[in-house]
N, C-alpha and C positions, 0 to 999 in steps of 0.2 A: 306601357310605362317606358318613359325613356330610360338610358345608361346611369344618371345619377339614380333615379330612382332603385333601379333594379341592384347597386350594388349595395345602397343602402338596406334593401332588403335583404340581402346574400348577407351582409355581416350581423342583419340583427337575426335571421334563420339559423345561422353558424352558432351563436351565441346561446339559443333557445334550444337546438337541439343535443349538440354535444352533451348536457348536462345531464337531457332525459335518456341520451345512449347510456351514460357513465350509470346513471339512477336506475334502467332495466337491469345490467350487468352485476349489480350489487346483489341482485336477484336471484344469481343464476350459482350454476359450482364453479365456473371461473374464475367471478369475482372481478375487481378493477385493479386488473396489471395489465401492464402494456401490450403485450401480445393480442390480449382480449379487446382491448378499444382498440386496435389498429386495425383488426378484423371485421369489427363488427363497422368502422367508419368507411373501412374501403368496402365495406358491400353494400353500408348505404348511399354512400355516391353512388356507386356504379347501377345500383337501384334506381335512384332519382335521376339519374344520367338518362338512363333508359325510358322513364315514362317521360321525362323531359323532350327525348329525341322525337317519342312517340306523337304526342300532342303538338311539336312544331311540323310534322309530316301532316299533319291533320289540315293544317291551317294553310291557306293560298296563298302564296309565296307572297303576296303583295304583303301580307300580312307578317310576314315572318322576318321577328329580329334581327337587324344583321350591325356588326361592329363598323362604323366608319373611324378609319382613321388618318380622319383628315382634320387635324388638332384646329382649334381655333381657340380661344382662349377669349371666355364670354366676357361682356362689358359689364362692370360690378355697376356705374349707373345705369343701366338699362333693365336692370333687374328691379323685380316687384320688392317689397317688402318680405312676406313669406319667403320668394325664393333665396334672399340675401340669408334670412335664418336658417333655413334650410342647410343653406351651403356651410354655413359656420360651423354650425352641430355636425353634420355631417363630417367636415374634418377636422374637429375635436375629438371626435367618437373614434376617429381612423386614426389620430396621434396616437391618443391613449392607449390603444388597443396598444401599437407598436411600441409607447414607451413600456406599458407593463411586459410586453412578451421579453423588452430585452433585459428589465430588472429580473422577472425569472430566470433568466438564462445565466444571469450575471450573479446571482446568488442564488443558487437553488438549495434547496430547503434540504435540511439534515433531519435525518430519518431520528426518531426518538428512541433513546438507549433503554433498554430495561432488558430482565431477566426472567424465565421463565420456569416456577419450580412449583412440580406436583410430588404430594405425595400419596401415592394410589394404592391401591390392592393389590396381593400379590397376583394378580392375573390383570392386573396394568389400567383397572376402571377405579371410578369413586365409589369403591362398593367392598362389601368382605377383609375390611380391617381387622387386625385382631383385638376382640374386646374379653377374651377370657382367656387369661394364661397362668402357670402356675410357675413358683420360684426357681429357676433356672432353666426354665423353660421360653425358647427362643419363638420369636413374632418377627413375623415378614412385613415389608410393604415395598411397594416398590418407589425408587427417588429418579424422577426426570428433571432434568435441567436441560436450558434452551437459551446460549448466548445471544442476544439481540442488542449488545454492547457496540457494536459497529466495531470493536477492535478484541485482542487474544485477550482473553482474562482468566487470574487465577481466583478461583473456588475452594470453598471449606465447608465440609459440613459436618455436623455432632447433633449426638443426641442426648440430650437430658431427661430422667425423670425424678419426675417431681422435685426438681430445683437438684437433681446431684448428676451430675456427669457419669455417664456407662459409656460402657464401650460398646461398640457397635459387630457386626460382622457381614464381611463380603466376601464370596469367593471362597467360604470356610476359613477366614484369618480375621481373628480378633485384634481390632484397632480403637485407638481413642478417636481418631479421626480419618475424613476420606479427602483426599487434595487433589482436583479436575482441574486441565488445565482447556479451555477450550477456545478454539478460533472463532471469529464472527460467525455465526448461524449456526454454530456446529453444537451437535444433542446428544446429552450424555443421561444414562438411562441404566441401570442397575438395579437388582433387588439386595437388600437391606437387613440385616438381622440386629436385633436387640434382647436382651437378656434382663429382664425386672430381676432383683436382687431380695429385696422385701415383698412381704403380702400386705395386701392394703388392699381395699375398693378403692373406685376412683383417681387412681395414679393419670396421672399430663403427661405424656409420652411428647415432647417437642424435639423437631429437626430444626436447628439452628444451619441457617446458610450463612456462609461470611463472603463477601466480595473483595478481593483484595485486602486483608485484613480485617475488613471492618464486616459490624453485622447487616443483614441487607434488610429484613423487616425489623420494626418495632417490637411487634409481635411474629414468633417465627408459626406454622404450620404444627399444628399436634393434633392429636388421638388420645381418648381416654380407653384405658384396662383397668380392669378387675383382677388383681392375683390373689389366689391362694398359695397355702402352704404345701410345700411339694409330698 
């Protein structure tokens, strides 16, 4: 292959493999963050570098590609048909590449805001909620929150059952409410106490999260209890 050929082939190689590095990595516990793709790209050069070197050492030098750079700037009539398509696609394919690389650069993409809020067991899984309690008698769970706001945000959280406002407990201090104030990526994590007032089956135990004032789901995150009388 000559020098057009072969870079044509380098940037549709580039194009086809990157995708399947990024799609093994997706695979794996690292995952596709940058550290992990720049690892895994500088060792497949340097892999391919190597069997590349190996397989030109094979071949008799007459044989083996070598860069002239002695420019000459080929005659567009002198060319076939094919090769005139050739060459056009070929640097359309090479514009584009370079217009897109500099619109990423030029706008790069904003990470998606949202928030992350479990509420779990008191031993921090989705498991061992409390479904049987009796009237003043206090139920654990525990509340993780996980800013992915890209900026500080303030937090609210309450709990309601069955449509009436309780108070909560943390730390042993009974509150109407808990107010987190937390930095981009920053995880706030605490166990939770509540207090059912009445006996009922089927009481809706709900953690209302408020973001900045306002509520964050539709529907907030609940648990159902059964109370007896104490």
């Amino acid at each position: 292959m000559g020098g057009v050929e072969r870079v044509a082939l380098s940037f549709g190689l580039s194009i086809a493999v990157v995708p399947l590095i990024g799609l093994a990595l997706n695979f794996t516990p690292w995952g596709i963050r940058l550290e992990p793709i720049l690892i895994s790209l500088a060792v497949f050069i340097i892999a391919a570098s190597g069997v590349a070197y190996y397989r030109r050492e094979k071949l008799v030098p007459e044989e083996r590609f070598r860069v002239s750079f002695n420019i000459k700037v080929p005659s567009w009539q002198g060319q076939s048909m094919p090769d005139k398509v050739l060459s056009v696609v070929l640097v359309m394919a090479i514009a584009g590449a370079i217009g897109t690389l500099g619109y990423v650069i030029a706008t790069p993409r904003v990470a998606e805001k949202f928030t992350e809020f479990y509420i779990l067991g008191p031993e921090g899984k989705l498991e061992h909620y409390p479904e049987e309690l009796k009237v003043g008698e206090e139920g654990r769970v525990m509340v993780r929150i996980v800013n992915h706001e890209q900026e500080r945000t303030s937090y609210r959280i309450e709990v309601w059952i069955d449509g009436e406002k309780t108070k909560l407990r943390i730390e042993g201090e009974d509150r109407d409410e808990i107010i987190v104030e937390l930095e981009s990526e920053e995880e706030w994590r605490e166990e939770v106490g509540f207090v059912p007032q009445k006996a009922g089956e089927g009481q809706k135990v709900e953690f209302v999260l408020y973001k900045e004032g306002e509520p964050y789901f539709e529907e907030p995150p609940y648990i159902w209890i059964d109370v007896e009388e104490a």
